[in-house]
mmCIF entry with sequence, helices, sheets and N, C-alpha, C, O atoms, coordinates in Angstrom:
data_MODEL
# 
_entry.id   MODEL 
# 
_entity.id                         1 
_entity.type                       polymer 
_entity.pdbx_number_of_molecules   1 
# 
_entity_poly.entity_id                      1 
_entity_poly.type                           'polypeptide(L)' 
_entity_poly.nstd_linkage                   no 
_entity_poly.nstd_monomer                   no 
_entity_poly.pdbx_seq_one_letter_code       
;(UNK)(UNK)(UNK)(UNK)(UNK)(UNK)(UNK)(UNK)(UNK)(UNK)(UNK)(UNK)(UNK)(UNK)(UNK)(UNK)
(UNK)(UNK)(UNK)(UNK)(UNK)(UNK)(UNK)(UNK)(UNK)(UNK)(UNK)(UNK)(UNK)(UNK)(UNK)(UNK)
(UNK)(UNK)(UNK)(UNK)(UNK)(UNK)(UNK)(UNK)(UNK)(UNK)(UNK)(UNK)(UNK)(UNK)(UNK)(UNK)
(UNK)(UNK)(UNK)(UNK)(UNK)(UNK)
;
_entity_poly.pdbx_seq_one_letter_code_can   XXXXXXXXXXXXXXXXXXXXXXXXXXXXXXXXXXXXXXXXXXXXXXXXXXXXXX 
_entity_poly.pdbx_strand_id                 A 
# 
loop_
_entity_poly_seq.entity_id 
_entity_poly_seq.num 
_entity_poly_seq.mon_id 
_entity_poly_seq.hetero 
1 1  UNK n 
1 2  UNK n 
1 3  UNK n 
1 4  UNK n 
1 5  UNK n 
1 6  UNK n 
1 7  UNK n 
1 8  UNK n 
1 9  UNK n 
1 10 UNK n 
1 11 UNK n 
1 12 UNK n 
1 13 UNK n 
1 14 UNK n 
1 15 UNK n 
1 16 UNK n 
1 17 UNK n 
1 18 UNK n 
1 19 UNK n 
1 20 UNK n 
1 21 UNK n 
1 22 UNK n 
1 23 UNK n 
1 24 UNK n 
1 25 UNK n 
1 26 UNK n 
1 27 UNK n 
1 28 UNK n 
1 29 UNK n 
1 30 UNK n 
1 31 UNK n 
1 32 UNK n 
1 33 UNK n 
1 34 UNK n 
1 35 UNK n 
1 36 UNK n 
1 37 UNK n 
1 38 UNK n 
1 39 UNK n 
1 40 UNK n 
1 41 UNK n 
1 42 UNK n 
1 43 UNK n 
1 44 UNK n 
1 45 UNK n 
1 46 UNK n 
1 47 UNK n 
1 48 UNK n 
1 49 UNK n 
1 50 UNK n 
1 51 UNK n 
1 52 UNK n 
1 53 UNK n 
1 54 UNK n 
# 
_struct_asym.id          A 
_struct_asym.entity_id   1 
# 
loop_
_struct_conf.conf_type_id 
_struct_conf.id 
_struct_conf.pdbx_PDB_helix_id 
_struct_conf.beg_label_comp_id 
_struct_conf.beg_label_asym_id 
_struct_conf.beg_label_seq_id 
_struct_conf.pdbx_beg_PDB_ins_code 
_struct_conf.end_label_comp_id 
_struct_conf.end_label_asym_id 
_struct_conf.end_label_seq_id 
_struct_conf.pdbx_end_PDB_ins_code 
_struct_conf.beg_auth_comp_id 
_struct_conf.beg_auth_asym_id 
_struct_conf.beg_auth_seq_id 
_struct_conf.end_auth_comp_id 
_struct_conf.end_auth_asym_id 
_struct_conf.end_auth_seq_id 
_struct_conf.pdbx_PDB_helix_class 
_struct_conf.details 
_struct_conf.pdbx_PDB_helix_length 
HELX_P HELX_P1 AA1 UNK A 5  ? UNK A 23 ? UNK A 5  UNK A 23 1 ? 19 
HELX_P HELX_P2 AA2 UNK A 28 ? UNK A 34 ? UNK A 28 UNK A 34 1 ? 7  
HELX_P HELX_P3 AA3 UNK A 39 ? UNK A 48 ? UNK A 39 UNK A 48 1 ? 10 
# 
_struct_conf_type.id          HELX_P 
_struct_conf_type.criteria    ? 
_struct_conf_type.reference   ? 
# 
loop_
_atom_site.group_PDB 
_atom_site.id 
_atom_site.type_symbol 
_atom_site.label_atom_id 
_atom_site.label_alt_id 
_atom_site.label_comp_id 
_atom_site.label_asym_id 
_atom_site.label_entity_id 
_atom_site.label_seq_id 
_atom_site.pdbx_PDB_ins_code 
_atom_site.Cartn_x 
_atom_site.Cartn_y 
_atom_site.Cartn_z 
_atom_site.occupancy 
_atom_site.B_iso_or_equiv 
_atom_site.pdbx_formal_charge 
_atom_site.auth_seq_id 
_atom_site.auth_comp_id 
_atom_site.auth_asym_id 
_atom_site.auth_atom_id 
_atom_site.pdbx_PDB_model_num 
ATOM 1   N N  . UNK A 1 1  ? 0.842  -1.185 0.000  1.00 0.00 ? 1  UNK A N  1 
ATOM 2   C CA . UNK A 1 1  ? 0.000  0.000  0.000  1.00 0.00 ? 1  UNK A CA 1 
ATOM 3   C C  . UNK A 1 1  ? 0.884  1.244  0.000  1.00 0.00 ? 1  UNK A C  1 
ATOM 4   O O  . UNK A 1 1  ? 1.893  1.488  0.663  1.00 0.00 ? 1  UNK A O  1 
ATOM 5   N N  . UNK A 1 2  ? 0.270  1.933  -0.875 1.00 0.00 ? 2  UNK A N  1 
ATOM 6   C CA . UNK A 1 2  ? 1.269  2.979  -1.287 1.00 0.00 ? 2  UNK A CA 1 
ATOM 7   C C  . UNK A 1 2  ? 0.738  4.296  0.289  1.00 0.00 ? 2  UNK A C  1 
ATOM 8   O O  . UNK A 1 2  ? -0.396 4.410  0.753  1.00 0.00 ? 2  UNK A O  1 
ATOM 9   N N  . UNK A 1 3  ? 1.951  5.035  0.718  1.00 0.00 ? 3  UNK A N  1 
ATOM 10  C CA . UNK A 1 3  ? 1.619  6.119  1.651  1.00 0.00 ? 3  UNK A CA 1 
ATOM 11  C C  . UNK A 1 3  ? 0.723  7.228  0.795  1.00 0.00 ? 3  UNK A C  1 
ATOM 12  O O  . UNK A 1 3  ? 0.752  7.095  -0.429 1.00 0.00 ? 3  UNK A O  1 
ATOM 13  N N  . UNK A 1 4  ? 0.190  7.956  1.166  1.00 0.00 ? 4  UNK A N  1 
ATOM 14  C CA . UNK A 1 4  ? -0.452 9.588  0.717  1.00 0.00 ? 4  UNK A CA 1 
ATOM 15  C C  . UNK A 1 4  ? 0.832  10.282 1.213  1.00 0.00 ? 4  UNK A C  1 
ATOM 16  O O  . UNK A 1 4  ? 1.598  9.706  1.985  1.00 0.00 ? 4  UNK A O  1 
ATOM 17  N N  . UNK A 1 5  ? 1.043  11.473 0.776  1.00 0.00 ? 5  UNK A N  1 
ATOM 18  C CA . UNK A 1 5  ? 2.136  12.546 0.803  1.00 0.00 ? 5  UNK A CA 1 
ATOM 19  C C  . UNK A 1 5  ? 2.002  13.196 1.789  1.00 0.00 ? 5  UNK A C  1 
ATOM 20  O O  . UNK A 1 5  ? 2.951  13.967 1.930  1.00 0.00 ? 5  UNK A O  1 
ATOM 21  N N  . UNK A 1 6  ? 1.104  13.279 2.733  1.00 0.00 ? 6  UNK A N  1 
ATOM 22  C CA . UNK A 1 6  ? 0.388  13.683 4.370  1.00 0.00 ? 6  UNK A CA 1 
ATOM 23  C C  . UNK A 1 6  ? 1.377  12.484 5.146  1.00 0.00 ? 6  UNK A C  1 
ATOM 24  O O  . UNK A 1 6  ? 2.343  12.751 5.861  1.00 0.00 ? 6  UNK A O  1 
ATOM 25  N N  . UNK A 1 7  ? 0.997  11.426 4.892  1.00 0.00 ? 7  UNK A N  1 
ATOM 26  C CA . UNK A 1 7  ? 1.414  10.290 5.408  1.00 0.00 ? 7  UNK A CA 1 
ATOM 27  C C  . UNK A 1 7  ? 3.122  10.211 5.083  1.00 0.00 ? 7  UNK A C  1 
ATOM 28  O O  . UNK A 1 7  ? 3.525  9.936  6.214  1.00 0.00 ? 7  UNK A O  1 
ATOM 29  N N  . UNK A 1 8  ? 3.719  10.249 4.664  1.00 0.00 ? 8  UNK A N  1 
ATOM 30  C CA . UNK A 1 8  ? 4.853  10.421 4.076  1.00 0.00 ? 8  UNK A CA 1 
ATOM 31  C C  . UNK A 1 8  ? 5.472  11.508 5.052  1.00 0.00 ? 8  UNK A C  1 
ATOM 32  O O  . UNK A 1 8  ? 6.223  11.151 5.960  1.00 0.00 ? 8  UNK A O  1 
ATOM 33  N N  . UNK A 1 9  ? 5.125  12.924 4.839  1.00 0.00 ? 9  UNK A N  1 
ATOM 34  C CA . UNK A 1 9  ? 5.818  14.048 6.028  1.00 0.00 ? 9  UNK A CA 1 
ATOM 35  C C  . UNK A 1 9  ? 5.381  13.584 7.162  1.00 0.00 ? 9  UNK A C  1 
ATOM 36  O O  . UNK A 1 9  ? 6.260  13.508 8.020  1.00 0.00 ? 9  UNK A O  1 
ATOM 37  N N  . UNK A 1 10 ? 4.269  13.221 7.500  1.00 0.00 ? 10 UNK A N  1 
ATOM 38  C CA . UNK A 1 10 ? 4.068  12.890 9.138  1.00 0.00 ? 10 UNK A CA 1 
ATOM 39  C C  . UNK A 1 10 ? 5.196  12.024 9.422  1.00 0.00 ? 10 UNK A C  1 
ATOM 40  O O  . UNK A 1 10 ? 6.022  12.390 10.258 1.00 0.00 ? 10 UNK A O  1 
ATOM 41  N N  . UNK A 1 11 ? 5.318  10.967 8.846  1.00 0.00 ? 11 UNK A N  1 
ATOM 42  C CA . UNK A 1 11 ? 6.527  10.043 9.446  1.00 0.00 ? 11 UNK A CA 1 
ATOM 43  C C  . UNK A 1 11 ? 7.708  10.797 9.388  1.00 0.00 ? 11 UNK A C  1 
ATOM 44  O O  . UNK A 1 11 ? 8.503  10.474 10.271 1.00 0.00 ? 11 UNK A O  1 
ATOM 45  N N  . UNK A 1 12 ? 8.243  12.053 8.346  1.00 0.00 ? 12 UNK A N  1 
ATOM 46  C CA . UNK A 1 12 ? 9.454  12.430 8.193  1.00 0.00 ? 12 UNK A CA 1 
ATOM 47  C C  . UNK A 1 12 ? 9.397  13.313 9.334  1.00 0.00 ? 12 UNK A C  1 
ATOM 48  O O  . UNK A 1 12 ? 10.135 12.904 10.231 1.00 0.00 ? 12 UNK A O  1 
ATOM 49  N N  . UNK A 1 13 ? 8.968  14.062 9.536  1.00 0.00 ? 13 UNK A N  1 
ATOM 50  C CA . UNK A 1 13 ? 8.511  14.762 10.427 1.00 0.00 ? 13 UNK A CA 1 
ATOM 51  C C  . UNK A 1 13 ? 8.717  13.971 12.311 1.00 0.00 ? 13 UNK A C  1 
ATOM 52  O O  . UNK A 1 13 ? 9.491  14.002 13.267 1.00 0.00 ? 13 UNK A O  1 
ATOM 53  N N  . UNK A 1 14 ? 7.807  13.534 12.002 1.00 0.00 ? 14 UNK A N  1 
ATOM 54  C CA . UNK A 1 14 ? 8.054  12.736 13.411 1.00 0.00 ? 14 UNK A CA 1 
ATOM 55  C C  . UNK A 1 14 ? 9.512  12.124 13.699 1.00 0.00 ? 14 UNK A C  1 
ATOM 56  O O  . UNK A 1 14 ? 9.981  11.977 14.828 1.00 0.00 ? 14 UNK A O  1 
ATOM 57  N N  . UNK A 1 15 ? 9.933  11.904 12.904 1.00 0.00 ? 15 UNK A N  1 
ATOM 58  C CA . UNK A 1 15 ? 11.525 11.167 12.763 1.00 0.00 ? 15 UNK A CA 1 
ATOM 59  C C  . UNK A 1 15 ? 12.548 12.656 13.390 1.00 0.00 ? 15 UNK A C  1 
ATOM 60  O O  . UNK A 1 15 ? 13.192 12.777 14.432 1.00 0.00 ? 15 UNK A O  1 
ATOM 61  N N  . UNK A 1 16 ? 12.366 13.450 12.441 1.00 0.00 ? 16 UNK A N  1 
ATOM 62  C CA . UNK A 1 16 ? 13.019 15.009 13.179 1.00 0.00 ? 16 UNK A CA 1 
ATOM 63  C C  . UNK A 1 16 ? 12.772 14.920 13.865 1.00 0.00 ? 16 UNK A C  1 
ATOM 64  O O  . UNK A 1 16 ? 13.669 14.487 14.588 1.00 0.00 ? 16 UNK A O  1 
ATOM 65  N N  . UNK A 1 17 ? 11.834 15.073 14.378 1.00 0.00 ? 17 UNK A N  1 
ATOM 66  C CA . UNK A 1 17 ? 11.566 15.638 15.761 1.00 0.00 ? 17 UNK A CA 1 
ATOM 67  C C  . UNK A 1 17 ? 11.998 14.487 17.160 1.00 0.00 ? 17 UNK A C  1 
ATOM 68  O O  . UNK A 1 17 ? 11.911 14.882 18.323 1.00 0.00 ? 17 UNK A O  1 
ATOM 69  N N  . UNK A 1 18 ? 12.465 13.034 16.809 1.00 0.00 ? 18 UNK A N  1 
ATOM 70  C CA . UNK A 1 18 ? 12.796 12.452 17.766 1.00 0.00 ? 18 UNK A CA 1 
ATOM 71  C C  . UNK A 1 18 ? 13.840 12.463 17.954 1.00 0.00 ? 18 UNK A C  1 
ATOM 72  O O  . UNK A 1 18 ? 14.361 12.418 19.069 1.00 0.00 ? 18 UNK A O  1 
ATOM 73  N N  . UNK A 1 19 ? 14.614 12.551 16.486 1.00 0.00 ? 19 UNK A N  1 
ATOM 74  C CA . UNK A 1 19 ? 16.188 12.795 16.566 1.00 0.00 ? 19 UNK A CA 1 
ATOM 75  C C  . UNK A 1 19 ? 16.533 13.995 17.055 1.00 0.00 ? 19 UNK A C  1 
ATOM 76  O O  . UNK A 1 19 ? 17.621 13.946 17.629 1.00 0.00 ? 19 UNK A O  1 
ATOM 77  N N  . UNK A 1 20 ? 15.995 15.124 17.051 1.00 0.00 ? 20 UNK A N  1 
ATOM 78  C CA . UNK A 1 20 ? 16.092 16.133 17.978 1.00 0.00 ? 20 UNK A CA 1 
ATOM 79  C C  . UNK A 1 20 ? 16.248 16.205 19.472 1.00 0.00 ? 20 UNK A C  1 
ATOM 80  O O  . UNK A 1 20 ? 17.112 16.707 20.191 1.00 0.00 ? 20 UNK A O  1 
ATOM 81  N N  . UNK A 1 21 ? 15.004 15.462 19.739 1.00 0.00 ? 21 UNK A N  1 
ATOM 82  C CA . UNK A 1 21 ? 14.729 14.965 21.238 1.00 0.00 ? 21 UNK A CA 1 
ATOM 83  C C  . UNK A 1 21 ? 15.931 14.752 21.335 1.00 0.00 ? 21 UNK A C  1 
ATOM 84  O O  . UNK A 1 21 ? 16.630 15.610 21.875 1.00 0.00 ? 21 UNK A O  1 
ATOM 85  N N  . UNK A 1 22 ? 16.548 13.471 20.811 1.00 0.00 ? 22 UNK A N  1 
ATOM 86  C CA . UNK A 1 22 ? 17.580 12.581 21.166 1.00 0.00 ? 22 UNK A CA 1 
ATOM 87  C C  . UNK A 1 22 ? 18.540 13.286 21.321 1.00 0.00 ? 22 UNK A C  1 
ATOM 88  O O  . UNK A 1 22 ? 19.201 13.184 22.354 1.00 0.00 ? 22 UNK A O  1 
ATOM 89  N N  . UNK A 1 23 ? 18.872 14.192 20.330 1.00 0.00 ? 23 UNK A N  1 
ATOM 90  C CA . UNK A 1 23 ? 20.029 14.989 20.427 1.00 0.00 ? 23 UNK A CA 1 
ATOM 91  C C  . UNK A 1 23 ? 20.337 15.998 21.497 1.00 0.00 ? 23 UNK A C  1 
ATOM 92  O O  . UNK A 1 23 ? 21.412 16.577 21.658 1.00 0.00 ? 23 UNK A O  1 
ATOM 93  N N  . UNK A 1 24 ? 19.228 16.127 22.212 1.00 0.00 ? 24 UNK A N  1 
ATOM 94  C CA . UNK A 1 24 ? 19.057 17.570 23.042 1.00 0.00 ? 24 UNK A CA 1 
ATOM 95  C C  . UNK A 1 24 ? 18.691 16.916 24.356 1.00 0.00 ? 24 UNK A C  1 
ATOM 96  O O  . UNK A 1 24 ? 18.297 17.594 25.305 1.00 0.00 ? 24 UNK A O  1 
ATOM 97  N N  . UNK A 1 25 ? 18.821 15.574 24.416 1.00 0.00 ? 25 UNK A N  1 
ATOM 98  C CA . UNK A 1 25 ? 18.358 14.792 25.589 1.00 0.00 ? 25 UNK A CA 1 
ATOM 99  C C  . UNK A 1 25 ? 17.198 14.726 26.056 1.00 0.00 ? 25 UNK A C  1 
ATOM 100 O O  . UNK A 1 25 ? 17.053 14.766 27.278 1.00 0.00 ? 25 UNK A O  1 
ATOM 101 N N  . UNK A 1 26 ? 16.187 14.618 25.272 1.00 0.00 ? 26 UNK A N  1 
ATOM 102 C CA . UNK A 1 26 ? 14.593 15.190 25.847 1.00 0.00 ? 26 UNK A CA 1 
ATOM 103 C C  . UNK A 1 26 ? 14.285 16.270 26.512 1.00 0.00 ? 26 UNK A C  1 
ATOM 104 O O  . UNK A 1 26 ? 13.448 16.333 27.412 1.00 0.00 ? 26 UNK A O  1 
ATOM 105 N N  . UNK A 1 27 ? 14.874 17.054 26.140 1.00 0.00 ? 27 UNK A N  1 
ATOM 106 C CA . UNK A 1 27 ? 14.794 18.885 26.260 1.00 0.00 ? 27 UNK A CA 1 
ATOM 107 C C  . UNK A 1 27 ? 13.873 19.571 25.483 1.00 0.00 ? 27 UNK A C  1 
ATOM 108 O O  . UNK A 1 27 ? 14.685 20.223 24.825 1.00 0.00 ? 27 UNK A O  1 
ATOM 109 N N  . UNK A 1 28 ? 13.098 19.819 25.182 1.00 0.00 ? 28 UNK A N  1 
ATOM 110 C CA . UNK A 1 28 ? 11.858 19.910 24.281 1.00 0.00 ? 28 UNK A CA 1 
ATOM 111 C C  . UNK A 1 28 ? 12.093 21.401 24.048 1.00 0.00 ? 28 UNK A C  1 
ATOM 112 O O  . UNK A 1 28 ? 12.145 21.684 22.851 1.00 0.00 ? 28 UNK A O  1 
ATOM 113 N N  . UNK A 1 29 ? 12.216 22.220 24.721 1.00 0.00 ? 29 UNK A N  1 
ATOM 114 C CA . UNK A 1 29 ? 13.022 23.660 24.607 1.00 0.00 ? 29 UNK A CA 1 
ATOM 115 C C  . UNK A 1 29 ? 14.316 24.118 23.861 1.00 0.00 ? 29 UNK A C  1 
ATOM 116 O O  . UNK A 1 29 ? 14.463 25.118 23.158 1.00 0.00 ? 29 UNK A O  1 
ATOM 117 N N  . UNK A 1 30 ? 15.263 23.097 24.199 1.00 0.00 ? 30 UNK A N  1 
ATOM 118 C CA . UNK A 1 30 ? 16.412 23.058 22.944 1.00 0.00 ? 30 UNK A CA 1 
ATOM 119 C C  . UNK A 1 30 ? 16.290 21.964 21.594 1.00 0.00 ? 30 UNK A C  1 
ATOM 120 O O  . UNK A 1 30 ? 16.994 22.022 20.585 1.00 0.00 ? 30 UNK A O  1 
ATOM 121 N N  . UNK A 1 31 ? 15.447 21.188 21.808 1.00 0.00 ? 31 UNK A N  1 
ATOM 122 C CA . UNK A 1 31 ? 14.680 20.573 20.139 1.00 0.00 ? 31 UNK A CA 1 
ATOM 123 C C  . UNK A 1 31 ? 14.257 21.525 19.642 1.00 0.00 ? 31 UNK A C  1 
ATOM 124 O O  . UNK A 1 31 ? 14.754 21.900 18.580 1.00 0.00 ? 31 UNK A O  1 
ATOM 125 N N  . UNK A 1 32 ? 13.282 22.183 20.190 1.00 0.00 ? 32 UNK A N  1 
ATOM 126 C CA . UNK A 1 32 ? 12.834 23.506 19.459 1.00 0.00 ? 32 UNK A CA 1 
ATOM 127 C C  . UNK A 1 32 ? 13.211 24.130 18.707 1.00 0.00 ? 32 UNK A C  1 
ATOM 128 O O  . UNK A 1 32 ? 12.938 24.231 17.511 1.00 0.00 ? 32 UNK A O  1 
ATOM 129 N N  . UNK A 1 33 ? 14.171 24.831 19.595 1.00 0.00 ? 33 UNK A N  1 
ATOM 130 C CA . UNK A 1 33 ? 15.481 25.723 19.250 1.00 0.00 ? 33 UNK A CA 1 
ATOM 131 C C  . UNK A 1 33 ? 16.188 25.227 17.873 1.00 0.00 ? 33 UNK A C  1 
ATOM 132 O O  . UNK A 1 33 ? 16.237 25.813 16.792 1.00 0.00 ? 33 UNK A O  1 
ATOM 133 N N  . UNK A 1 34 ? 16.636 24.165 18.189 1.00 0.00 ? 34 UNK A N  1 
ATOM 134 C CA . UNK A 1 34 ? 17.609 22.979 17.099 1.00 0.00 ? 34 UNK A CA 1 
ATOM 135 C C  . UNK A 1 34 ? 16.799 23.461 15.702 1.00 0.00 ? 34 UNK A C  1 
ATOM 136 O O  . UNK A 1 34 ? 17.238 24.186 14.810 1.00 0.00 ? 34 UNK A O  1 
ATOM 137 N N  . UNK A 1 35 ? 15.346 22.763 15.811 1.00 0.00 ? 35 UNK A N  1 
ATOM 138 C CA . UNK A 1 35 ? 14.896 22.718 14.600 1.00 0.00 ? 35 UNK A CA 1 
ATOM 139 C C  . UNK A 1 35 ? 13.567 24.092 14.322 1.00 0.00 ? 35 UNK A C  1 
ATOM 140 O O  . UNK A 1 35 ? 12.656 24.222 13.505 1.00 0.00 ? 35 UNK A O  1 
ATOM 141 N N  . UNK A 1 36 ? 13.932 24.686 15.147 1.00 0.00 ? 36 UNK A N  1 
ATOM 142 C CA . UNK A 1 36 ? 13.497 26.478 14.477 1.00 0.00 ? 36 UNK A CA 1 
ATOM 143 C C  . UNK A 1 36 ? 12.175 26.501 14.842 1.00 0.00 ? 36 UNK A C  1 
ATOM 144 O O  . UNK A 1 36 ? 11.257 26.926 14.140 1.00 0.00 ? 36 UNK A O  1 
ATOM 145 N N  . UNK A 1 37 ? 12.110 26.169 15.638 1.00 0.00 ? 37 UNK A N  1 
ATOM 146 C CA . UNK A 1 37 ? 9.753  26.090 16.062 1.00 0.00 ? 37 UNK A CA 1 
ATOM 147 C C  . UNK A 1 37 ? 10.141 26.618 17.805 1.00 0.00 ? 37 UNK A C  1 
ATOM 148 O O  . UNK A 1 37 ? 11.042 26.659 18.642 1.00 0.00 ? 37 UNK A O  1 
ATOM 149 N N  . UNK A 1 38 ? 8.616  26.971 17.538 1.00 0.00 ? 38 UNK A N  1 
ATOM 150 C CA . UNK A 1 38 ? 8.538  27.411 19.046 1.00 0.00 ? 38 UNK A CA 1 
ATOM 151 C C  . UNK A 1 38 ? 8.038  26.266 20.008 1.00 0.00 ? 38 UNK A C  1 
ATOM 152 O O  . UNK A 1 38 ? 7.410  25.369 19.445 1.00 0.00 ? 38 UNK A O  1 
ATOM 153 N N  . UNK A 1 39 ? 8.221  26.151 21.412 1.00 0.00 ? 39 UNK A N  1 
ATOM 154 C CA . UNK A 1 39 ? 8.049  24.728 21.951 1.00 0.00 ? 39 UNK A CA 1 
ATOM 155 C C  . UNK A 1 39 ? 6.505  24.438 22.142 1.00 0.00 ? 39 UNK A C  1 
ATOM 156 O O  . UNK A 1 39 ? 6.116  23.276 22.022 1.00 0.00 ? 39 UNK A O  1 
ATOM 157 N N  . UNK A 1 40 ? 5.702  25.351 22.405 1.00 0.00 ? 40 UNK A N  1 
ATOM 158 C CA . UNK A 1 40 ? 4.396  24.792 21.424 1.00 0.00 ? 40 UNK A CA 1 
ATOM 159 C C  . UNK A 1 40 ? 3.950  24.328 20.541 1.00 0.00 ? 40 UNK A C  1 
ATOM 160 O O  . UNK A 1 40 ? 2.915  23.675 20.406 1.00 0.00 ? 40 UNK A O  1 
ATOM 161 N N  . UNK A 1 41 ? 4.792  24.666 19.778 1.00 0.00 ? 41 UNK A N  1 
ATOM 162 C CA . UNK A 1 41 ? 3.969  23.452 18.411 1.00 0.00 ? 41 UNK A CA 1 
ATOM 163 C C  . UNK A 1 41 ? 5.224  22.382 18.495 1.00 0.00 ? 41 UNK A C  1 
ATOM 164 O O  . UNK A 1 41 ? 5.022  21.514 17.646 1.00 0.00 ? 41 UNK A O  1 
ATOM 165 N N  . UNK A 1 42 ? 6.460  22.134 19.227 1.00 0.00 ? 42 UNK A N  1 
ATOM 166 C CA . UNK A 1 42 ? 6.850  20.898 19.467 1.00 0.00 ? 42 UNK A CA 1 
ATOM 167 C C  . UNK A 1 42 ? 5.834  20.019 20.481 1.00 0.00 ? 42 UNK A C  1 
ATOM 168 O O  . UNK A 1 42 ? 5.713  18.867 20.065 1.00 0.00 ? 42 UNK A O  1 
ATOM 169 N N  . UNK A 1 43 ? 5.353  20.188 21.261 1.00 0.00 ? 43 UNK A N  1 
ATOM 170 C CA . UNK A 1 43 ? 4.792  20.035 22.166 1.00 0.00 ? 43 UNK A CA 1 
ATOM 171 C C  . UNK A 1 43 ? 3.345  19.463 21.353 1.00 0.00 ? 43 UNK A C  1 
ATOM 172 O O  . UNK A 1 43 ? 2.903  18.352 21.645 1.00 0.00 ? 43 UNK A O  1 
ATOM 173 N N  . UNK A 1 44 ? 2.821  20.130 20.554 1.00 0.00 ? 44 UNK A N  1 
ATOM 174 C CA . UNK A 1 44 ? 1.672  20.055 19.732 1.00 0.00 ? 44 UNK A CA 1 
ATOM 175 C C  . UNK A 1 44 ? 2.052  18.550 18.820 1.00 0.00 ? 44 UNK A C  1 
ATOM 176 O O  . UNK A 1 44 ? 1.551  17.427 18.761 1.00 0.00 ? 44 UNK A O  1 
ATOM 177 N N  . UNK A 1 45 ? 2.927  19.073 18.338 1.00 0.00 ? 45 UNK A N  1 
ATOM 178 C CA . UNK A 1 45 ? 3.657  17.567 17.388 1.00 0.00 ? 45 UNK A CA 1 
ATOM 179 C C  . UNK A 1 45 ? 3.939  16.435 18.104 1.00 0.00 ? 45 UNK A C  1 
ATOM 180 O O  . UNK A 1 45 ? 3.634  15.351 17.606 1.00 0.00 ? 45 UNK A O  1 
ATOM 181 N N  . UNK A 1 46 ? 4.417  16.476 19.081 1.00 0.00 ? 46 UNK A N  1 
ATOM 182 C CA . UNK A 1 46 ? 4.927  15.251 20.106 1.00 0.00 ? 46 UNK A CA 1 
ATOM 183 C C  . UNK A 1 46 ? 3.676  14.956 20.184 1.00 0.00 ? 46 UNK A C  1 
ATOM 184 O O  . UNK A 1 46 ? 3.606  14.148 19.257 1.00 0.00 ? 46 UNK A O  1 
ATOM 185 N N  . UNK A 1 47 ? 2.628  15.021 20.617 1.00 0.00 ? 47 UNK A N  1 
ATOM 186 C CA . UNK A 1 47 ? 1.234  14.785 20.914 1.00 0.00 ? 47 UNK A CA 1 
ATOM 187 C C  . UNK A 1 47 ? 0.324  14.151 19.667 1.00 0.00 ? 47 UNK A C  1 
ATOM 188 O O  . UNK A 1 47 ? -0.274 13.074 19.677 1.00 0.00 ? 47 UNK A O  1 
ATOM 189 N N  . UNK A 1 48 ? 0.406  15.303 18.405 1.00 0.00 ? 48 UNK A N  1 
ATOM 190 C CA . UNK A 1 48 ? -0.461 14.456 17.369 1.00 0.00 ? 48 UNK A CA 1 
ATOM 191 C C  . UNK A 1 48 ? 0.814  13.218 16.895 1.00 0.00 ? 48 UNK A C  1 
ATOM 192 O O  . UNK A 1 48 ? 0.142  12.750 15.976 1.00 0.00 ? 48 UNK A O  1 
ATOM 193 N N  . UNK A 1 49 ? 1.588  12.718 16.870 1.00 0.00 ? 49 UNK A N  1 
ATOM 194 C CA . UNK A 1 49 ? 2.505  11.785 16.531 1.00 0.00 ? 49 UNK A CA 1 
ATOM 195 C C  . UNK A 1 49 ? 2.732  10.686 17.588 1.00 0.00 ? 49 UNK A C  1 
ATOM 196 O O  . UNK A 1 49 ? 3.361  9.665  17.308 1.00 0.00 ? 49 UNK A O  1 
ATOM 197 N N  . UNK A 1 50 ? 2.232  10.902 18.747 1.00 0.00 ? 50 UNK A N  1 
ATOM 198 C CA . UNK A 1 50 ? 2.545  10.309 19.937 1.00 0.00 ? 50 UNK A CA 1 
ATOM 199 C C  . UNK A 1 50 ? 3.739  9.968  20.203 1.00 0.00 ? 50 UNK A C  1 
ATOM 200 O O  . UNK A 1 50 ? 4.015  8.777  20.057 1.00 0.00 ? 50 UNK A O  1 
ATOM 201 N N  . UNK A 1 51 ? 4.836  10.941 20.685 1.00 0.00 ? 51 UNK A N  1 
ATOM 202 C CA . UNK A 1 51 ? 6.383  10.879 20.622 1.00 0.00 ? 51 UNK A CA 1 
ATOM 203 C C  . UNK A 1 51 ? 6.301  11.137 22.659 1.00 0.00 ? 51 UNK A C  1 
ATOM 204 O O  . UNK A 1 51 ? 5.802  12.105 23.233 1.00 0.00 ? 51 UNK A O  1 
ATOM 205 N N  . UNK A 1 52 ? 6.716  10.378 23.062 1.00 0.00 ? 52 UNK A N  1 
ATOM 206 C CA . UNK A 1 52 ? 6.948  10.249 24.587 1.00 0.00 ? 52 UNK A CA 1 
ATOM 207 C C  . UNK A 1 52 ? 7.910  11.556 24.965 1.00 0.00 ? 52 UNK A C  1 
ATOM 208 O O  . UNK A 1 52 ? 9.015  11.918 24.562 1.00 0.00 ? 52 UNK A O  1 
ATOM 209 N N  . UNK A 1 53 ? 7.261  11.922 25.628 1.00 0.00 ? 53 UNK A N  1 
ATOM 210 C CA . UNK A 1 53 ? 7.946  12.825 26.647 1.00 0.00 ? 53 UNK A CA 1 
ATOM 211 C C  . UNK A 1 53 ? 9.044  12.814 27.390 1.00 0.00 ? 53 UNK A C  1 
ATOM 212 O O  . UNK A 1 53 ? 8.928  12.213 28.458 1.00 0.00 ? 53 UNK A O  1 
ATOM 213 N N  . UNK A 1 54 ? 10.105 13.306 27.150 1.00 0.00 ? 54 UNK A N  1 
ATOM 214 C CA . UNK A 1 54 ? 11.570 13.170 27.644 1.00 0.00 ? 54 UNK A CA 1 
ATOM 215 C C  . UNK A 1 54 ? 11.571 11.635 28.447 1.00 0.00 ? 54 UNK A C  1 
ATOM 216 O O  . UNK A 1 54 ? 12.603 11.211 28.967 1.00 0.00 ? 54 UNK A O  1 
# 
């Protein structure tokens, strides 16, 4: 089954954003930072993606 292009960035997306985590030690404030968003909508993303909390 082929992905939709929604489906496709959500996973790329979610992938940033864990390797971020990872990189910043589950610091959700310097992920942010890292990848240029404010920690609300990291916070927003961790949530619709279900990415665990530090």
């Amino acid at each position: 089954t082929r992905l939709s292009l929604k489906e496709r960035v959500g996973g790329l997306e979610k992938e940033i954003i864990t390797t971020a985590l990872e990189e910043t030690g589950g610091v959700q404030t310097e992920a942010a930072k890292l990848l240029g968003i404010s920690r609300r909508i990291i916070r927003y993303k961790m949530e619709k993606y279900g990415i665990q909390r530090g």
